[in-house]
C-alpha positions as CSV (number, residue, x, y, z in Angstrom):
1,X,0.0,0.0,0.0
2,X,3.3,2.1,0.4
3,X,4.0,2.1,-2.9
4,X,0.4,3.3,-4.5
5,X,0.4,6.0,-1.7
6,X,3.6,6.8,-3.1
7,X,2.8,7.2,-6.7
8,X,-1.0,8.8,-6.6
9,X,0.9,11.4,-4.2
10,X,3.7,11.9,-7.4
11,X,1.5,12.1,-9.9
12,X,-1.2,14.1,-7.9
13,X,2.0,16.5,-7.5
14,X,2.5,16.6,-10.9
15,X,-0.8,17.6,-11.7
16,X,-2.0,14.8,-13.9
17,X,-3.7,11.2,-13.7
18,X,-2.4,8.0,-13.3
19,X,-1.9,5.8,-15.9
20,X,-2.8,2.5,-15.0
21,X,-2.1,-0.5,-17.6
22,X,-3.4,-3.8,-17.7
23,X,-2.0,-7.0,-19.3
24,X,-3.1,-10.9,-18.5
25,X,0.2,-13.0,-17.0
26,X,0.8,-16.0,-19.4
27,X,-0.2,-14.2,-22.6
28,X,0.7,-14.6,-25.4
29,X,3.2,-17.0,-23.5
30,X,5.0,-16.3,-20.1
31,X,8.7,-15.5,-21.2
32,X,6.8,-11.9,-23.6
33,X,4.7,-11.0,-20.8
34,X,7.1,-10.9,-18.5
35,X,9.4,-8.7,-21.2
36,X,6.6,-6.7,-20.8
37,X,5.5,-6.2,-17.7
38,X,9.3,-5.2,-17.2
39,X,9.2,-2.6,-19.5
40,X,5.6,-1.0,-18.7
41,X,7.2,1.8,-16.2
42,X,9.6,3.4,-18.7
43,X,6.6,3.3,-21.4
44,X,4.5,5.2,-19.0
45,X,2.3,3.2,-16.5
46,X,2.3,4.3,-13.2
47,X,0.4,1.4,-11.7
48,X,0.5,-1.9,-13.8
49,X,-2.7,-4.5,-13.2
50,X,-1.1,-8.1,-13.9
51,X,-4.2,-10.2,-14.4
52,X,-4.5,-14.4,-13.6
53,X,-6.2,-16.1,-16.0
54,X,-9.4,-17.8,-15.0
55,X,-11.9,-19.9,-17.0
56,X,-14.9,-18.3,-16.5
57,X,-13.9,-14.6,-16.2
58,X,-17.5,-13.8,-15.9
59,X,-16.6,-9.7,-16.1
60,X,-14.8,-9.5,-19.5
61,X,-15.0,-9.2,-22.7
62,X,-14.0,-11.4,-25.7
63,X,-10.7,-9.9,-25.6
64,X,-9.1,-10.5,-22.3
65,X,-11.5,-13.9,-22.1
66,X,-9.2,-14.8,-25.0
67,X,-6.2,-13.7,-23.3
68,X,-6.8,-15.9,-20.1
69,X,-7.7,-19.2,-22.5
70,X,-4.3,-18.5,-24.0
71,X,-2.8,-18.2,-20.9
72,X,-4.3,-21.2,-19.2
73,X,-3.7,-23.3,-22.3
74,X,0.0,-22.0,-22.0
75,X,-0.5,-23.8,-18.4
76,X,0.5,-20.3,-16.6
77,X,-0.9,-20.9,-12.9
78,X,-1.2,-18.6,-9.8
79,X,2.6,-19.5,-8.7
80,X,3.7,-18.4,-12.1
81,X,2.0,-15.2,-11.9
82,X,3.9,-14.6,-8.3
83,X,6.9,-15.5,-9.7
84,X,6.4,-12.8,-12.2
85,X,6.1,-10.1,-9.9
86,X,9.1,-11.6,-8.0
87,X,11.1,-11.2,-10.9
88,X,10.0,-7.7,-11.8
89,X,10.9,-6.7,-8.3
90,X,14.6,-7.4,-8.7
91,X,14.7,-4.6,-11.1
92,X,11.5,-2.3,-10.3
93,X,10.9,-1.6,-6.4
94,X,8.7,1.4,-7.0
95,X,6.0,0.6,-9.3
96,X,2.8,-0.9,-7.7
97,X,1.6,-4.0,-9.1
98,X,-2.2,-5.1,-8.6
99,X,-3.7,-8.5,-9.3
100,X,-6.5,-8.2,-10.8
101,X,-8.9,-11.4,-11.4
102,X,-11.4,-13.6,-10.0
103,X,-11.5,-15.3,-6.4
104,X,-11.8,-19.3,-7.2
105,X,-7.8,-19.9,-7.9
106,X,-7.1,-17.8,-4.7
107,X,-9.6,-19.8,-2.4
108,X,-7.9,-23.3,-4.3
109,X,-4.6,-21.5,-2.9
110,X,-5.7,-20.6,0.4
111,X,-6.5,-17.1,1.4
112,X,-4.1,-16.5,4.4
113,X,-1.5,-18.6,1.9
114,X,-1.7,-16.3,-0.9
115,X,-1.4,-12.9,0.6
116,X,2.0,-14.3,2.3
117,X,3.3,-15.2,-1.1
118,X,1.9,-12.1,-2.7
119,X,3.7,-10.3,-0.6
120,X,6.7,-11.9,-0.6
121,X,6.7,-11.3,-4.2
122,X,5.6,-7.7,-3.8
123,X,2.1,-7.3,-4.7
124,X,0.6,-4.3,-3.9
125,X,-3.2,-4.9,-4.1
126,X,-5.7,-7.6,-5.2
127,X,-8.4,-6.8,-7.3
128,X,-11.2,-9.1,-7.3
129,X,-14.2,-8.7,-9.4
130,X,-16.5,-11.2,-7.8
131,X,-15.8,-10.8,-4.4
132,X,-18.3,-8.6,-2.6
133,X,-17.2,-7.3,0.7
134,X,-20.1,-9.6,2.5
135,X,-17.5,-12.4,1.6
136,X,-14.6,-11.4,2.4
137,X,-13.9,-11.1,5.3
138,X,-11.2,-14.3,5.5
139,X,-9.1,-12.7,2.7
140,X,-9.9,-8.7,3.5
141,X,-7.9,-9.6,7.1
142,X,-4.9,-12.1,5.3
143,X,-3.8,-9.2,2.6
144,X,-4.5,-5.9,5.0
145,X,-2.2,-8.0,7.5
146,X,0.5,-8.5,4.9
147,X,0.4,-4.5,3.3
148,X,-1.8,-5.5,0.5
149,X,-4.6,-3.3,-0.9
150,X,-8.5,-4.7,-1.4
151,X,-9.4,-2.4,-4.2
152,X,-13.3,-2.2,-4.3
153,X,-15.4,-1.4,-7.9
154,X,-18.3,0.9,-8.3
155,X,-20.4,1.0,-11.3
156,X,-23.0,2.9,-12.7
157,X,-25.6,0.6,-10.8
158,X,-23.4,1.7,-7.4
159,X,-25.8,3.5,-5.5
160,X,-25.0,5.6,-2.6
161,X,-25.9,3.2,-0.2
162,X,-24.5,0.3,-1.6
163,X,-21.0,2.3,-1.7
164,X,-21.0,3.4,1.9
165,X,-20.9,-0.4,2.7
166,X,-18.3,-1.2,0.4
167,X,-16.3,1.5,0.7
168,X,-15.8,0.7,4.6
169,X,-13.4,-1.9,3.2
170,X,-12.1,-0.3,0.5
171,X,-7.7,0.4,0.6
172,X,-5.8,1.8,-1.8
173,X,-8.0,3.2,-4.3
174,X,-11.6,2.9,-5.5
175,X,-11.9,1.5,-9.1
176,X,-14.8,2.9,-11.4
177,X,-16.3,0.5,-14.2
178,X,-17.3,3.5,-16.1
179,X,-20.0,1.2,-18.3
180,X,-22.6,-1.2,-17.3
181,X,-21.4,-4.8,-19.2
182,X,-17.9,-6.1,-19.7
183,X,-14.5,-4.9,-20.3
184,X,-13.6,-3.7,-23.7
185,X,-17.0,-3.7,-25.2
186,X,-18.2,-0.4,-25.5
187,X,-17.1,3.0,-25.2
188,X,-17.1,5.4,-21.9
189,X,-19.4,8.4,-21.9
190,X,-17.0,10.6,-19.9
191,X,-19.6,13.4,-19.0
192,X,-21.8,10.8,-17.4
193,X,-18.6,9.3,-16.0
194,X,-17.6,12.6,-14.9
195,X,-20.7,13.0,-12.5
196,X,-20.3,9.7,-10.8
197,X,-16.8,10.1,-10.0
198,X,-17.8,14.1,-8.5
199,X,-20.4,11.9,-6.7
200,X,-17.9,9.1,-5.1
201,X,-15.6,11.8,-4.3
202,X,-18.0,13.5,-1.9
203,X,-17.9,9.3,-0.2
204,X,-14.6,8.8,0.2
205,X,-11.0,9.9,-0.3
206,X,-9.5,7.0,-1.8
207,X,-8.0,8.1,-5.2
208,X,-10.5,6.9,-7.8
209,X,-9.5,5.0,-11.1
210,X,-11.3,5.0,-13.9
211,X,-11.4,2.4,-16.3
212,X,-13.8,0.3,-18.8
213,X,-14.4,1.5,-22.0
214,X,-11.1,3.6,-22.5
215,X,-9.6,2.5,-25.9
216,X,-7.4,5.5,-27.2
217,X,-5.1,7.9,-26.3
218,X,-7.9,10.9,-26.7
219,X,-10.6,9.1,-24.9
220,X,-7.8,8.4,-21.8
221,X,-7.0,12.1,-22.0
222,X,-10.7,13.3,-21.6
223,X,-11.2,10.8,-18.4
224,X,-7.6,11.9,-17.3
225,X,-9.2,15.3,-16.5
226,X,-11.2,14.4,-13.9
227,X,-10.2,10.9,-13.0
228,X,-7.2,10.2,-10.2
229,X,-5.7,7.6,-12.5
230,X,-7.3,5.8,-15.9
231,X,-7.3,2.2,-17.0
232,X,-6.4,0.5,-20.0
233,X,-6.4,-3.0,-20.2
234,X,-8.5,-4.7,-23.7
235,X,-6.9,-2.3,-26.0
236,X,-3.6,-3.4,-24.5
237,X,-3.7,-6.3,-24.8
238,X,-5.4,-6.1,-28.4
239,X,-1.4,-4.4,-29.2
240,X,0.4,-7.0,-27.2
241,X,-1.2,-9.6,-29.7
242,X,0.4,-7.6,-32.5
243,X,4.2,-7.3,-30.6
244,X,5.9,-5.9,-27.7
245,X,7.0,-3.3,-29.2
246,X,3.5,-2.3,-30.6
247,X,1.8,-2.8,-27.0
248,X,5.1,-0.5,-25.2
249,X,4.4,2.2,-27.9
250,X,0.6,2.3,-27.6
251,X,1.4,2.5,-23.7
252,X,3.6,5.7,-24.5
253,X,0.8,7.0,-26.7
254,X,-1.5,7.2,-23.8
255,X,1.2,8.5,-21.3
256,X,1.6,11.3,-23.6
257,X,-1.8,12.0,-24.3
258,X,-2.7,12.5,-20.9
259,X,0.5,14.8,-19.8
């Protein structure tokens, strides 16, 4: 939690948004996604989300649903996504790293197990998309004990009350789907975006992310004036599946655009 503290006071200082980049661990294979995930920080991100393939990612889209099939059929498992963070630690001990997936391979784990070796590895936060806080209470109390974040999700369908409760367990930051549906399927409105992020920010004072829906460089920059930090994660890995190189310099694209 140090190290996303850290960086949304930089870039708060700096007067701009975080950009926050997401790419699925084991895709196209583990040896480039690692190459990758090395190289994010000096393309730009701020915050990187490593996701772990699952086989029913019930939140996504075609895109990163094709992503975790590759990875799974490329037999990545939840050790090999640690071990990937472990290795991008001995060269990077600034930039947070945030799993983001589904709870089912952390439970096979064991709650209290993982966030020991997440931390060892030096994970930052644990993004779980279908994991309400009524649940999670086992795994809530393993990661906060260990340093790690429980970032929490509004959506459009968030009303007030239903934040309050969840926000009472929210660390780190609070992410925005800025769409009702899956990731990578539509695009954001930002001016309807723009109200319920005024409206969170008046709940809590987590830094909010926004993400969902945000495909180019223009649309990051809009949500980037207003937002605390902006996610892109289908797009990405749309670039990854043409080349590192194509993924790094779509990653400086954004960066720049929201300077």
């Amino acid at each position: 939690m140090k190290r996303l503290a850290a960086t949304f006071a930089k870039t708060k200082a700096e007067g701009r948004s975080a950009l926050i980049t997401y790419i699925m661990a084991g895709d196209p294979n583990l040896k480039t996604a690692q190459e990758c995930l090395d190289a994010l920080p000096d393309s730009g991100a701020d915050i990187i989300e490593l996701g772990f393939p699952f086989s029913d990612p019930m939140a996504d889209g075609k895109v990163i649903q094709a992503a975790a099939t590759r990875a799974l059929d490329n037999g990545t498992k939840l050790k090999d996504v640690l071990a990937m963070v472990a290795a991008f630690r001995k060269k990077n001990q600034h930039t947070p790293i945030i799993l983001m997936g589904y709870y089912n391979p952390i439970l096979h784990y064991g709650e209290v197990a993982f966030a020991k070796a997440a931390a060892k590895a030096g994970v930052d936060g644990l993004l779980l998309v279908d994991l309400p806080p009524e649940e999670d209470d086992v795994l809530y109390k393993a990661a906060t004990e260990q340093g790690i974040a429980i970032i929490k999700l509004a959506t459009p369908t968030t009303d007030p009350k239903r934040a309050g409760v969840m926000l009472k367990k929210a660390t780190g930051f609070l992410y925005y789907v800025s769409l009702t549906g899956i990731t990578g399927a539509k695009a954001a409105n930002a001016q309807a975006v723009k109200k319920s992020v005024a409206a969170l920010k008046k709940q809590t004072k987590l830094p909010i992310a926004v993400g969902f829906g945000i495909k180019t460089p223009a649309q990051a920059k809009e949500i980037a004036a207003f937002a605390d930090a902006v996610v892109v994660g289908s797009a990405l890995v749309e670039e990854l599946q043409k080349g590192k190189d194509k993924a790094l310099a779509f990653v400086k694209q954004l960066a720049a655009a929201m300077k």
